[in-house]
C-alpha positions in Angstrom: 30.4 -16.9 -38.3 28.8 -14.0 -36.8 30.9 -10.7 -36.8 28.9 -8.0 -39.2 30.1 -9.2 -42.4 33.7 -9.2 -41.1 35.2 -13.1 -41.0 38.1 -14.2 -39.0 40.1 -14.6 -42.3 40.3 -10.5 -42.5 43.1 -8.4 -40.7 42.5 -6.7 -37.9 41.3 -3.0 -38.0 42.7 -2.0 -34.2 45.8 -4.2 -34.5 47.8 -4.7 -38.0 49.4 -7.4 -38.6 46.6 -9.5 -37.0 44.2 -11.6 -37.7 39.9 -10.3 -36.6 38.4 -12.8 -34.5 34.6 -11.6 -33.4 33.5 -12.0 -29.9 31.0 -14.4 -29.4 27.4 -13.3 -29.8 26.5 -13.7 -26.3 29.9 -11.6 -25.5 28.3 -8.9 -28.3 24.8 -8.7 -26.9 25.8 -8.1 -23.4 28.5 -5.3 -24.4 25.9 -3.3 -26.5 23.1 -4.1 -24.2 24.5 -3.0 -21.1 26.5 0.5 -23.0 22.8 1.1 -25.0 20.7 1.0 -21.5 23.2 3.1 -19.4 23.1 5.7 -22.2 19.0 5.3 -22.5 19.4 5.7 -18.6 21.8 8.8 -18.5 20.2 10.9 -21.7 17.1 9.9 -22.4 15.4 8.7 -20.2 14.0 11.7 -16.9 12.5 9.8 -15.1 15.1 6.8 -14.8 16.2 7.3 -11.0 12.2 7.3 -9.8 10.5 5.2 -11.7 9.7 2.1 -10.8 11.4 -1.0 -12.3 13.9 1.5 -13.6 15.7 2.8 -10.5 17.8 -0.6 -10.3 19.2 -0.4 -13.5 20.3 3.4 -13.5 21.8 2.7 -10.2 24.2 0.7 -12.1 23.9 1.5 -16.4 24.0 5.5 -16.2 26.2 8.7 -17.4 28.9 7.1 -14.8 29.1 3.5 -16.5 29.7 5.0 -19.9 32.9 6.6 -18.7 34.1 3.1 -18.0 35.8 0.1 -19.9 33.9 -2.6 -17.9 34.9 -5.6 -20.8 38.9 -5.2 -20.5 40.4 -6.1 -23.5 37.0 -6.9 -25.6 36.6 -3.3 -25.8 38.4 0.0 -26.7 37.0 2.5 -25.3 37.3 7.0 -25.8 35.3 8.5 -23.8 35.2 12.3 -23.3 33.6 14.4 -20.5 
């Protein structure tokens, strides 16, 4: 079972009471994947927007799609201006 070291027999750190149950891997990847390259996209990376090969993916992963849940319940998400 994949989850960090955390099993599905431990309780639940966001919801007491419950039982953990990690998403699957795939689910994992594309959640940090698409959050890691929007902040790459929005902070790091100047030349993002022109560059080619890169302008279609900061169209979509940039400082705008961090602000955003965009995995509904998979995900709690703070974010502050």
């Amino acid at each position: 079972e994949y989850g960090n070291g955390i099993g599905s027999s431990c309780g639940s750190l966001t919801k007491p009471g419950t039982q953990y149950e990690p998403l699957k891997i795939e689910e994992q990847h594309q959640i940090i994947n698409s959050y890691g390259l929007a902040f790459l996209n929005a902070h790091l990376r100047s030349d993002a927007e022109t560059s080619p090969g890169m302008a279609a993916s900061a169209g979509t992963f940039n400082g705008e799609y961090l602000t955003a849940n965009h995995f509904g319940d998979e995900v709690l998400l703070n974010a502050k201006p």
